[in-house]
KOLLUM-278401 format. One record per residue: residue number from 1; residue in one letter; x, y, z of N, C-alpha, C, O in turn. Coordinates in pm, whole numbers, m for minus. Layout:
BEGIN
R NUM A X Y Z X Y Z X Y Z X Y Z
...
//
This chain:
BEGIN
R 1 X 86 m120 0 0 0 0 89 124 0 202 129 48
R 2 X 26 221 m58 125 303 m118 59 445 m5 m62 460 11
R 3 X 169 540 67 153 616 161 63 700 125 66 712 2
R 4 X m40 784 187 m126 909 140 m70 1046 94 m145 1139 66
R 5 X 98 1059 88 153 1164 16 256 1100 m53 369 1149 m43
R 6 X 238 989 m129 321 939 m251 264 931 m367 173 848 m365
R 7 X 281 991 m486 204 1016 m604 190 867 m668 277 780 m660
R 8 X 66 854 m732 60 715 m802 144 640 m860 262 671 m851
R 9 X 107 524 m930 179 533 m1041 151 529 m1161 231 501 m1251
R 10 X 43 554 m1172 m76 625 m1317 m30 753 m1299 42 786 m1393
R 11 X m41 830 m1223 64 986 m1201 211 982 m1231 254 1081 m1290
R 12 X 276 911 m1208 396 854 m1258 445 834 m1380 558 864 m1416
R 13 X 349 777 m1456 400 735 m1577 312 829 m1661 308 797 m1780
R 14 X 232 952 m1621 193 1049 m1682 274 1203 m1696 245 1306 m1756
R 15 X 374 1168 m1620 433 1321 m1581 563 1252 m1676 624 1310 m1766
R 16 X 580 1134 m1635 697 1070 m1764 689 1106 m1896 760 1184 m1959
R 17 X 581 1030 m1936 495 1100 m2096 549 1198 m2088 668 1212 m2116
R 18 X 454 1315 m2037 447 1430 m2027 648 1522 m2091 695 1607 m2167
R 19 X 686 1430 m1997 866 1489 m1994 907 1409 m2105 996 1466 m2169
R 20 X 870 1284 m2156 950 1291 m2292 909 1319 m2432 974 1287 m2531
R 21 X 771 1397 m2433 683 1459 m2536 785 1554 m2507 900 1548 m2551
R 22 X 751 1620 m2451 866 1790 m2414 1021 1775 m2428 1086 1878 m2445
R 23 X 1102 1624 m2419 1211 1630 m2504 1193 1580 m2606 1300 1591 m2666
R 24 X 1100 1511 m2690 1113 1487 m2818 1084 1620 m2892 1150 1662 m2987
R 25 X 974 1683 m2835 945 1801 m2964 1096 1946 m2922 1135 2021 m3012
R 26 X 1154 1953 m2779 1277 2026 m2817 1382 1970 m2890 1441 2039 m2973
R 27 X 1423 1816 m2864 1492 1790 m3001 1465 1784 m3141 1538 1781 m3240
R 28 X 1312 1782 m3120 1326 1766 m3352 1314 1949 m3371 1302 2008 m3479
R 29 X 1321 2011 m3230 1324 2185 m3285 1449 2200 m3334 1483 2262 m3435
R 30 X 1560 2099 m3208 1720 2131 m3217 1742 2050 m3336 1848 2099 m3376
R 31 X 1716 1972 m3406 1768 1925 m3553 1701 2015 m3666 1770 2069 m3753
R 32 X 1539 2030 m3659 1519 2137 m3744 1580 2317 m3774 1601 2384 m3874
R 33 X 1590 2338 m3631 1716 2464 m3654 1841 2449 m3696 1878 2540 m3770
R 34 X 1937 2344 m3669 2002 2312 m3727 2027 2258 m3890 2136 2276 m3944
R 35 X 1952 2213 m3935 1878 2235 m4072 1862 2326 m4133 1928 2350 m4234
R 36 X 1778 2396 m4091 1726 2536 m4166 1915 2668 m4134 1955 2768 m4195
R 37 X 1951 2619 m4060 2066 2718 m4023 2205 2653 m4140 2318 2702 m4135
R 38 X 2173 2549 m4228 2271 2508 m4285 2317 2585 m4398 2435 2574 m4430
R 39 X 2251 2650 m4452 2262 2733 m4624 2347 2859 m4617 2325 2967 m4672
R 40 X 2461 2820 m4528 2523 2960 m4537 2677 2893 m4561 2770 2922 m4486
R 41 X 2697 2771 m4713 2828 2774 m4690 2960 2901 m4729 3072 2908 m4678
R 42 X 2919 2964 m4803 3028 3045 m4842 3102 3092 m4693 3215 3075 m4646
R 43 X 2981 3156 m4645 2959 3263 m4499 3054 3142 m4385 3140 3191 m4310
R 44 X 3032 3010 m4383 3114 2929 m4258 3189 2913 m4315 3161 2793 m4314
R 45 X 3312 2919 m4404 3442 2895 m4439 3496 3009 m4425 3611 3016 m4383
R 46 X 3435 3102 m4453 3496 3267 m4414 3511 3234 m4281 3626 3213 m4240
R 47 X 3409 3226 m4199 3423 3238 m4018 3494 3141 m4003 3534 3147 m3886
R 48 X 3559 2997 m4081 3639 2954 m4025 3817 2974 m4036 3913 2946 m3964
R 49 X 3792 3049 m4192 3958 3099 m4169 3913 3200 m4030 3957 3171 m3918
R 50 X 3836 3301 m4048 3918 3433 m3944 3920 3322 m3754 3997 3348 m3662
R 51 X 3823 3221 m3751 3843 3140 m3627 3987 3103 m3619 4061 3129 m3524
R 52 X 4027 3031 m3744 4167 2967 m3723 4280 3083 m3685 4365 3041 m3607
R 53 X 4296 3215 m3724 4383 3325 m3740 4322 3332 m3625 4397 3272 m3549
R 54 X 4220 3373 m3557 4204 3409 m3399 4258 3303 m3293 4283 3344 m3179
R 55 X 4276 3185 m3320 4330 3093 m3228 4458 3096 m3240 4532 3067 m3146
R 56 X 4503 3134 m3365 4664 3122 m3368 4712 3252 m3277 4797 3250 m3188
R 57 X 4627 3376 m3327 4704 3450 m3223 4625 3476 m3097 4619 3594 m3061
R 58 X 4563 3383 m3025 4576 3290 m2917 4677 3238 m2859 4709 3222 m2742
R 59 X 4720 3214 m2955 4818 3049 m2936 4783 2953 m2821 4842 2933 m2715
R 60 X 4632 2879 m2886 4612 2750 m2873 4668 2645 m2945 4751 2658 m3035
R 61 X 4632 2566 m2914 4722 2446 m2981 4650 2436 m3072 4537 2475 m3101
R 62 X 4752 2359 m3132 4725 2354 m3308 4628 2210 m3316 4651 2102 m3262
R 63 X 4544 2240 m3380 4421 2114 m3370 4492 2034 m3501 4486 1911 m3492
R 64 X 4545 2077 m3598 4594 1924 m3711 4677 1880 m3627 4683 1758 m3633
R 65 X 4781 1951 m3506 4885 1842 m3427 4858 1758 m3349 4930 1661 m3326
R 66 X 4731 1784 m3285 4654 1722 m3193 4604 1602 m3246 4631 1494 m3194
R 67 X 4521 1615 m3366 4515 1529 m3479 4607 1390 m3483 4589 1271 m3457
R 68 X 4730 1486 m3537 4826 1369 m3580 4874 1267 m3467 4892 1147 m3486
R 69 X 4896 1353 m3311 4870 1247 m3238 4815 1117 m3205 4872 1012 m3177
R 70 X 4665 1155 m3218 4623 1036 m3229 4558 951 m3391 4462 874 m3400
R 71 X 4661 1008 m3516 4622 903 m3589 4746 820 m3616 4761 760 m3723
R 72 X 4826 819 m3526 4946 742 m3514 4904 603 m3446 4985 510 m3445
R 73 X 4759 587 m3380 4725 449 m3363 4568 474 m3429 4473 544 m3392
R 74 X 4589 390 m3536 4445 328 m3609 4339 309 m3465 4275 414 m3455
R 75 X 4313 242 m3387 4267 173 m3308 4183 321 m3206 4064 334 m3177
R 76 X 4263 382 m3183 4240 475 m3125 4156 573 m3175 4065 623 m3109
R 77 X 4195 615 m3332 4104 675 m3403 3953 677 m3414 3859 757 m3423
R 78 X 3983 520 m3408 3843 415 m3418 3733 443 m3311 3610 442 m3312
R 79 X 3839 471 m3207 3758 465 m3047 3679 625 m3048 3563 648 m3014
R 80 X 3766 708 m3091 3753 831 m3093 3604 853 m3169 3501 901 m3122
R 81 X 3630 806 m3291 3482 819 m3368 3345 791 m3235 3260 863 m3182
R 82 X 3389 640 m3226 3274 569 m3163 3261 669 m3039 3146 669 m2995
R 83 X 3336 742 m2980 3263 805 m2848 3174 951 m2887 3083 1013 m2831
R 84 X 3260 971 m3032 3182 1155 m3054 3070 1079 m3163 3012 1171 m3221
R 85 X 3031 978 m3202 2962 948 m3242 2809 861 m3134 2688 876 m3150
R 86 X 2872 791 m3047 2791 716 m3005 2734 783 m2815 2636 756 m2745
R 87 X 2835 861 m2796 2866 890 m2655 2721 1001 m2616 2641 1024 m2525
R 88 X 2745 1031 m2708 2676 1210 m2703 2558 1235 m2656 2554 1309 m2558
R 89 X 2432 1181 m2709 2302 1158 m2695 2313 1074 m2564 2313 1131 m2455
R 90 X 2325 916 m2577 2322 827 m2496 2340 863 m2354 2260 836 m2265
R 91 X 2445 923 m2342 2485 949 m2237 2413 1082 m2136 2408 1086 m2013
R 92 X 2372 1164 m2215 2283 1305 m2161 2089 1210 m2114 2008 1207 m2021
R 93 X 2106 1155 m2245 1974 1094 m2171 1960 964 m2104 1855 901 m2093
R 94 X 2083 928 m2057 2093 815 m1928 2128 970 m1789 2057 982 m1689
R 95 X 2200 1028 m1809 2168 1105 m1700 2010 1214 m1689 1967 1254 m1581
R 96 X 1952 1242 m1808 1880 1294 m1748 1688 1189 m1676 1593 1234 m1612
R 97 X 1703 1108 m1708 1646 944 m1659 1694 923 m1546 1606 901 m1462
R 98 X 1792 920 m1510 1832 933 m1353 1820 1014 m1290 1807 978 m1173
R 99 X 1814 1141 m1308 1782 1274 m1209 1620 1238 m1222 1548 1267 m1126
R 100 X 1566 1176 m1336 1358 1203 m1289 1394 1097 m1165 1372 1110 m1044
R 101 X 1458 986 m1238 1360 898 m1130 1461 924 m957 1413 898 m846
R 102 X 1547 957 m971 1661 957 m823 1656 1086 m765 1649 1101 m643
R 103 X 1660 1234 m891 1663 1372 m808 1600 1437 m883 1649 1526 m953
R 104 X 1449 1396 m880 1356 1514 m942 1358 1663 m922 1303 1726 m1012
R 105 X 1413 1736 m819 1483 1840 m833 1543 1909 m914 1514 2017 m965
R 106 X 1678 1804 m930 1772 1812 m985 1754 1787 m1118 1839 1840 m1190
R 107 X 1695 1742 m1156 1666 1702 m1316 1573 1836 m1375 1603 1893 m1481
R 108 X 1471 1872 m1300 1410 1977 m1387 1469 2127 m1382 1418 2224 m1438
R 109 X 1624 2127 m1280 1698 2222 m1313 1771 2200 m1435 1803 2291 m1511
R 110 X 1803 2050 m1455 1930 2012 m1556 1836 2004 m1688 1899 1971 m1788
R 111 X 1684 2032 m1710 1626 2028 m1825 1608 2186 m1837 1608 2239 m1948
R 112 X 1593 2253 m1729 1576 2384 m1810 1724 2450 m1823 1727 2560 m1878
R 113 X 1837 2400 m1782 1967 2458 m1830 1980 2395 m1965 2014 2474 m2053
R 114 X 1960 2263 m2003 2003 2191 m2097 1898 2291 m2212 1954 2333 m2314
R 115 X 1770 2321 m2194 1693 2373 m2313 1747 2520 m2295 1756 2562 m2411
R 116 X 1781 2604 m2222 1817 2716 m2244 1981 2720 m2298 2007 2824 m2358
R 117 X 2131 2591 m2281 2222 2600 m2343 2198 2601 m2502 2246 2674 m2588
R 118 X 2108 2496 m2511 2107 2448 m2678 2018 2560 m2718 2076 2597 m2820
R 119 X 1922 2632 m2706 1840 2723 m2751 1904 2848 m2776 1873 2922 m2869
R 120 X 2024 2878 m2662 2132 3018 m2712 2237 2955 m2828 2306 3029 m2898
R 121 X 2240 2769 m2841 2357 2735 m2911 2333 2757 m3086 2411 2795 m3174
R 122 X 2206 2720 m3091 2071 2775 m3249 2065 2897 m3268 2002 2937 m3366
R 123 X 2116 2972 m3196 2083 3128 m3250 2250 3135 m3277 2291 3220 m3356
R 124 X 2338 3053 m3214 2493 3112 m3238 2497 3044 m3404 2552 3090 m3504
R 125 X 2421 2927 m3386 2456 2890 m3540 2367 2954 m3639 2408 2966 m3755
R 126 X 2309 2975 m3623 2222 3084 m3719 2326 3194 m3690 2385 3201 m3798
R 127 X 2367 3261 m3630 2453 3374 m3606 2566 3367 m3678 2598 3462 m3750
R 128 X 2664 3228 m3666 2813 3264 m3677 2790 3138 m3778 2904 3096 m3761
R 129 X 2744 3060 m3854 2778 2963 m3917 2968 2935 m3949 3069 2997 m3983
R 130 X 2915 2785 m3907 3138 2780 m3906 3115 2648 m3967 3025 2570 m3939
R 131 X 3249 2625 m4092 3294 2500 m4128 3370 2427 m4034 3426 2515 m3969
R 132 X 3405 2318 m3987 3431 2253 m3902 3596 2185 m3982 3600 2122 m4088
R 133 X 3696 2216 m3910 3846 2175 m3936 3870 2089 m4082 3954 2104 m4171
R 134 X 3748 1982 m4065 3773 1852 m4158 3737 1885 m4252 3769 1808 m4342
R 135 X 3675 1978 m4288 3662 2038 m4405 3762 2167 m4504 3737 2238 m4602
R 136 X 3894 2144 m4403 3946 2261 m4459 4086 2210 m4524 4183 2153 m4474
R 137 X 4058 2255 m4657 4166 2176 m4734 4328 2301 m4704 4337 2423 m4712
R 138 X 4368 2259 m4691 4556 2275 m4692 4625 2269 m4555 4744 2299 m4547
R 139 X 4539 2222 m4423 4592 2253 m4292 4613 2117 m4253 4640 2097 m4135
R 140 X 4604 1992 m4351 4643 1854 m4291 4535 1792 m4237 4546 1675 m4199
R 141 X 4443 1843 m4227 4293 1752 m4183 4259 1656 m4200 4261 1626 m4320
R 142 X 4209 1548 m4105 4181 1417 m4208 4007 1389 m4116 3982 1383 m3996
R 143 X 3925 1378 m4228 3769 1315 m4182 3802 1200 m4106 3799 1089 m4161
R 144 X 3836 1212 m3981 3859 1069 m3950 3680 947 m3922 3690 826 m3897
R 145 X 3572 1004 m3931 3490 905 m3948 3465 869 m4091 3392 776 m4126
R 146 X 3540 958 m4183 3511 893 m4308 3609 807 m4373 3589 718 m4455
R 147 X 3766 865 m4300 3844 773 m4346 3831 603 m4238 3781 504 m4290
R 148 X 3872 600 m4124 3808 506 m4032 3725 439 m3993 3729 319 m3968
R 149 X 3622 529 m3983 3482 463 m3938 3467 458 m3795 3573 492 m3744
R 150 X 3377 430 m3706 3266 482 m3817 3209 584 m3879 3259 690 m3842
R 151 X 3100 603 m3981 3130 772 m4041 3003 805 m3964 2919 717 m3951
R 152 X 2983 937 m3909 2930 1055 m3836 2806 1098 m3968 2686 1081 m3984
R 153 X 2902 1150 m4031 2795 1279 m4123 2822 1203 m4239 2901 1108 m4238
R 154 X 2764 1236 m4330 2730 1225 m4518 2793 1331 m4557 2821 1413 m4470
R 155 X 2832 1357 m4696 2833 1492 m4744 2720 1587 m4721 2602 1564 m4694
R 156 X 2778 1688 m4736 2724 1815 m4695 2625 1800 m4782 2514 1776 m4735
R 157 X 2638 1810 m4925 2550 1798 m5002 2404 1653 m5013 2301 1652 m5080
R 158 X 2450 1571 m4934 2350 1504 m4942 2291 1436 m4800 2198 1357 m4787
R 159 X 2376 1493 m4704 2300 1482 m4558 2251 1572 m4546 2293 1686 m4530
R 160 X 2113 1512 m4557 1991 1671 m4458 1944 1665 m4316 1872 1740 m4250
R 161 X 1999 1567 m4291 1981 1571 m4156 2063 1628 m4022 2030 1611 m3905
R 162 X 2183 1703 m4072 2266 1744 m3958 2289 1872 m4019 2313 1848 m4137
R 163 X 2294 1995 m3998 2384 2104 m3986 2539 2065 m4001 2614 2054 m3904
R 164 X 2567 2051 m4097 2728 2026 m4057 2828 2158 m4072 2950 2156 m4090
R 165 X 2741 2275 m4060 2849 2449 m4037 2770 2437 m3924 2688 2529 m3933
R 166 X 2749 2374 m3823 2707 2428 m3661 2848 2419 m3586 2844 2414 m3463
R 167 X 2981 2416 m3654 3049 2388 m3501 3053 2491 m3372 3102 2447 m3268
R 168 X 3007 2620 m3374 3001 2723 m3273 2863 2751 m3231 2777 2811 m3294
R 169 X 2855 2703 m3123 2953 2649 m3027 2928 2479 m2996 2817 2434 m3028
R 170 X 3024 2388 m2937 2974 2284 m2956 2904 2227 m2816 2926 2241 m2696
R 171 X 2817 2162 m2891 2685 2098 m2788 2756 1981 m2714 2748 1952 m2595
R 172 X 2826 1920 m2814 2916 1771 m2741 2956 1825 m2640 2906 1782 m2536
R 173 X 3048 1923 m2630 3116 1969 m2513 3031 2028 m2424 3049 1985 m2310
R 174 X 2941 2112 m2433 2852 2213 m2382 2723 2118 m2260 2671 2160 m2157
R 175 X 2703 1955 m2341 2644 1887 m2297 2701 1792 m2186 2648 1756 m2081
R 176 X 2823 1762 m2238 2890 1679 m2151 2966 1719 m2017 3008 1649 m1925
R 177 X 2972 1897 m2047 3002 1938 m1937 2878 1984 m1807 2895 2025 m1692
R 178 X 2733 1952 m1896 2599 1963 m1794 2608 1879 m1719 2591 1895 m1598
R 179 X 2644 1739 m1787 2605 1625 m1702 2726 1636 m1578 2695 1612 m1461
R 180 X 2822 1663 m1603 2928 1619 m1513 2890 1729 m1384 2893 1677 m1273
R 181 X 2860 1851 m1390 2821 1944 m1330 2693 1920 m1250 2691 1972 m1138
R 182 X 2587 1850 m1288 2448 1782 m1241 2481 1654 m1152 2425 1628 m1046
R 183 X 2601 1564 m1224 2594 1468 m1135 2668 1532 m1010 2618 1493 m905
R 184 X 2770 1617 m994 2834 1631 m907 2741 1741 m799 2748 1755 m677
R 185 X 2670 1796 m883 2593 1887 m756 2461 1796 m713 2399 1827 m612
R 186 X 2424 1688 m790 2328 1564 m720 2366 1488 m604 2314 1492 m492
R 187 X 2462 1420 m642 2506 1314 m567 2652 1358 m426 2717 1459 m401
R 188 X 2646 1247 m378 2791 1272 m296 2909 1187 m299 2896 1084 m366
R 189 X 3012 1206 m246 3082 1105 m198 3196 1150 m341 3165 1213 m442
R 190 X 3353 1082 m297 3441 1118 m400 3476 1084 m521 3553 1139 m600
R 191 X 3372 925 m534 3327 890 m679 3269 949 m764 3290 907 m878
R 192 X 3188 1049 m751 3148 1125 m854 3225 1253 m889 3175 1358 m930
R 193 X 3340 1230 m868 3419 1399 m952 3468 1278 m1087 3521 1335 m1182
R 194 X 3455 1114 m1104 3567 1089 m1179 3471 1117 m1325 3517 1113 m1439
R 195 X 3345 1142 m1292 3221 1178 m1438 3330 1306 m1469 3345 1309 m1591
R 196 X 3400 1395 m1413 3482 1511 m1503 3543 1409 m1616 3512 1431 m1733
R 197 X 3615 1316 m1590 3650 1268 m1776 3525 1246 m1863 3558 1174 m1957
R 198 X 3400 1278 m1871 3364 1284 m1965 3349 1377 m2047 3364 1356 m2167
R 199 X 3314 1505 m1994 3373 1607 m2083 3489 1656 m2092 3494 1750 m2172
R 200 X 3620 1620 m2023 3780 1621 m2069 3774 1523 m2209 3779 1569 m2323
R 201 X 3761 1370 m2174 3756 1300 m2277 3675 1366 m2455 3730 1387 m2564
R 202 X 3522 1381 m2408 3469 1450 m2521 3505 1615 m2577 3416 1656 m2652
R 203 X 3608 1705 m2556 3693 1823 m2553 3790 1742 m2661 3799 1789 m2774
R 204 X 3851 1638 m2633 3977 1599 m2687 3932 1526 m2818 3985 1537 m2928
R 205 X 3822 1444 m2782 3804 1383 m2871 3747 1448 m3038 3784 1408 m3148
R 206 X 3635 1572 m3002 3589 1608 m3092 3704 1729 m3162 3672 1782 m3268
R 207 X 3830 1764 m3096 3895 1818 m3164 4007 1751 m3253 4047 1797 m3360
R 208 X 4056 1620 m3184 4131 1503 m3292 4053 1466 m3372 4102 1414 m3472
R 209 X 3921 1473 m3366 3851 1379 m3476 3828 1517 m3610 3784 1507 m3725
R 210 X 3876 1631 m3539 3850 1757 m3672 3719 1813 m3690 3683 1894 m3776
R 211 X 3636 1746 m3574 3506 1781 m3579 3435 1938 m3539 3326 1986 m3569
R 212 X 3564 1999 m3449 3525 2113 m3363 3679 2183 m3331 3791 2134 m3317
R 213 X 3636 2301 m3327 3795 2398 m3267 3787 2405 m3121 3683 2395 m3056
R 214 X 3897 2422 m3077 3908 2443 m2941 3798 2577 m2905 3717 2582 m2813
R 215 X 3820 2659 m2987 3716 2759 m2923 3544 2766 m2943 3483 2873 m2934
R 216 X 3499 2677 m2961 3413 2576 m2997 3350 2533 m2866 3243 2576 m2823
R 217 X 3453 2413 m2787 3422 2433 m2668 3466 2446 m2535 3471 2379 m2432
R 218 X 3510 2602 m2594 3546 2692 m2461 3409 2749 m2476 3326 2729 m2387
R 219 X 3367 2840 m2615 3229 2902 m2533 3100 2857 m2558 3006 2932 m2581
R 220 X 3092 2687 m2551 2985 2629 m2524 3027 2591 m2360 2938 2538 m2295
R 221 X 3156 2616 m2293 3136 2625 m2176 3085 2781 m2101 3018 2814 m2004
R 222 X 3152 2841 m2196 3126 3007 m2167 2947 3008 m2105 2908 3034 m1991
R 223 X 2871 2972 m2219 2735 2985 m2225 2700 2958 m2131 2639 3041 m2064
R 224 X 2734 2773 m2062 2694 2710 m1967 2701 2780 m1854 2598 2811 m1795
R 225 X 2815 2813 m1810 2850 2874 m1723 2725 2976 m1680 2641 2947 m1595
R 226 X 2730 3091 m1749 2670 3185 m1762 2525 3191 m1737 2465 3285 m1685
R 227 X 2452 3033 m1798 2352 2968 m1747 2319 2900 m1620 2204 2889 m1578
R 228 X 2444 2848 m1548 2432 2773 m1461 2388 2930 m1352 2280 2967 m1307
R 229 X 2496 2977 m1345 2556 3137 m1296 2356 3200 m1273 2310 3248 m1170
R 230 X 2296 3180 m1378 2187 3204 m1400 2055 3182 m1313 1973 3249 m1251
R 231 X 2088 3016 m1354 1986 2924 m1290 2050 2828 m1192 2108 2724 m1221
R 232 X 2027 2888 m1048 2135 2801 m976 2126 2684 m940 2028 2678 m865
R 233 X 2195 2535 m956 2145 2431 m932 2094 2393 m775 2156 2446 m682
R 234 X 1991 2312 m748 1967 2313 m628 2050 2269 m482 2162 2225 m510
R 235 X 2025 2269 m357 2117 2179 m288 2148 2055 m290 2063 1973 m325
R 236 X 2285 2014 m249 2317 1877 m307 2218 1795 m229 2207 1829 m111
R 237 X 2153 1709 m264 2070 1565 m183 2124 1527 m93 2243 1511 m64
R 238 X 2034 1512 m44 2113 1437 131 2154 1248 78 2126 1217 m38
R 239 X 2203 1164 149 2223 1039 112 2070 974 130 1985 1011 210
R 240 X 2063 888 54 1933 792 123 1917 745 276 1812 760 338
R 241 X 2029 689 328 2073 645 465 2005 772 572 1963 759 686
R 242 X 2013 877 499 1977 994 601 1855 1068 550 1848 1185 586
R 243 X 1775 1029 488 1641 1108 452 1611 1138 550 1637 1073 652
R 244 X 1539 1264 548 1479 1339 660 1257 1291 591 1195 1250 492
R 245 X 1232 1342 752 1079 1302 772 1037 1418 746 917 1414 723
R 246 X 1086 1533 739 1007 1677 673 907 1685 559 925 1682 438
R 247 X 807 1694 624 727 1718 537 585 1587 528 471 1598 482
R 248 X 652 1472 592 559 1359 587 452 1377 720 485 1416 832
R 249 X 325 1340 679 239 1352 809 248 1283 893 282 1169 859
R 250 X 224 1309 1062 301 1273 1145 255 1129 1157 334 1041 1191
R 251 X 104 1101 1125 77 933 1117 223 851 1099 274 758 1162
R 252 X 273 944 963 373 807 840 523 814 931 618 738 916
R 253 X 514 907 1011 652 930 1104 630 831 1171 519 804 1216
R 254 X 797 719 1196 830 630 1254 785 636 1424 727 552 1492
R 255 X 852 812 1467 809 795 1641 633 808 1654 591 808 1770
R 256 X 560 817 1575 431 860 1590 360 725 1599 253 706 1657
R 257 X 434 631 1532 336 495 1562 349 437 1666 454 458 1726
R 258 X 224 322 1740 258 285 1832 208 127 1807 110 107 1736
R 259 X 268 39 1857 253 m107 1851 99 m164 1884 72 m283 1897
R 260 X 9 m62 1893 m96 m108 1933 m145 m118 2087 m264 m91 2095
R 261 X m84 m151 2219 m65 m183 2302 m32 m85 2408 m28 m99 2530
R 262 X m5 37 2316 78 150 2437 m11 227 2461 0 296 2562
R 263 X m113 240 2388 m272 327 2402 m289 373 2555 m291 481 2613
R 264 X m300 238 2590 m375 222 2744 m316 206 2821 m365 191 2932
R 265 X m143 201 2796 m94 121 2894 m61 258 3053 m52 380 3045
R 266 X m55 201 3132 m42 281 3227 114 286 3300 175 183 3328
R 267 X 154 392 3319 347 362 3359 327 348 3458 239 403 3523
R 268 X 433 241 3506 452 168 3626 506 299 3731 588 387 3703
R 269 X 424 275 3869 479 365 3978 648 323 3998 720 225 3977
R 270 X 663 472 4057 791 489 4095 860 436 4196 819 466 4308
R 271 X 914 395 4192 1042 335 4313 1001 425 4460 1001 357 4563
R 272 X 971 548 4472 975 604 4564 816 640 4597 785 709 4694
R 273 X 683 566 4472 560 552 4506 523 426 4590 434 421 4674
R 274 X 619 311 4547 591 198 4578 605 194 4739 532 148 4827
R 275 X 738 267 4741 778 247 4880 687 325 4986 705 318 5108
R 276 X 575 410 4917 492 467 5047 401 397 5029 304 401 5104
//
């Protein structure tokens, strides 16, 4: 039997619905903007020479060297694809499935940061359209999902399904640094700082693979930031071991029950009643 302030579970699996109608129709917005934001190639090869000349005199590291690093092991390349290919999605919506069902709190902060990062990230690509490294012939670039596998995108010309001038700012990074930030302000204990390699790992990866510039995602962290800064995440959860009774009626409180028996019972006289 289920307590008198615990929501159903016909209520349950309606507020579920409810939350993945509301991420399916913001993602087919975030692929359709991305779509409609694609027809500006002349305009993203321009923004990506003056990007490359702004990083150099930066002096960030050089993304074809970074590159060549890791295409000195085949194997690795391979891996690289499979995480900026397979990692990305999967992974944002295994964490945000765990905040409904573990820190409902915490999750409908990490859905309205996540729809307000990607919603400023559609206006940057409508804004700044950028060709992405692997497309730039004389700097040593290599498509590594097209030469390797597995392949990511189609040609430009005949994939309509991706934006491929969105690299500013990038979502891989922008996303992977939500989750690591959500799990760590959810949970406790010193196992959860090691979720930071996933967006170190996805930073490195989408710039060896030629997919994204370093400044790409610096200010898809910029944004985040600025969002988090915004919308502040809530307090960290207490452990399960220590749930507090706040808030439950005093019936469902442990000291409020009684075995049945204590109703009536009468306390035994005192040591110093007996004796008169």
């Amino acid at each position: 039997m289920h307590s008198a302030f615990a929501p159903t579970v016909p209520t349950l699996w309606r507020r579920a619905v409810k939350e993945l109608l509301l991420l399916a129709v913001l993602f087919a917005a975030y692929k359709l903007g991305r779509v409609l934001a694609a027809d500006h190639v002349a305009t993203a090869f321009a923004n990506a020479d003056r990007l490359w000349n702004l990083e150099r005199t930066l002096r960030l590291p050089d993304e074809a060297r970074v590159q060549g690093w890791l295409l000195n092991e085949p194997d690795a390349v391979r891996a690289a694809n499979v995480y900026y290919k397979f990692a990305h999605f999967p992974v944002t919506a295994a964490f945000l499935v765990w905040l409904y069902l573990r820190r409902p709190v915490h999750y409908r902060w990490a859905r309205t940061v996540l729809v307000v990062l990607t919603g400023l990230a559609l206006v940057v690509h409508f804004a700044v359209p950028l060709a992405p490294p692997r497309m730039l012939n004389g700097l040593g670039f290599v498509d590594t999902g097209a030469r390797y596998g597995p392949a990511v995108y189609g040609s430009p010309q005949s994939d309509h399904l991706a934006n491929q001038f969105a690299a500013m700012p990038s979502l891989h990074v922008g996303w992977a640094v939500l989750v690591a930030v959500g799990i760590i302000a959810a949970t406790r204990g010193p196992w959860r700082w090691l979720i930071v390699l996933h967006p170190l790992v996805t930073a490195f990866v989408v710039v060896a693979t030629a997919n994204h510039y370093w400044l790409d995602g610096i200010v898809a962290t910029a944004v985040l930031v600025v969002t988090i800064a915004t919308l502040r995440p809530p307090k960290q959860a207490a452990p399960d071991a220590h749930r507090r009774t706040h808030g439950i009626p005093d019936r469902h409180r442990p000291e409020a029950r009684d075995d049945g028996g204590d109703r009536d019972r009468v306390a035994a006289p005192s040591r110093d009643t007996a004796a008169a």
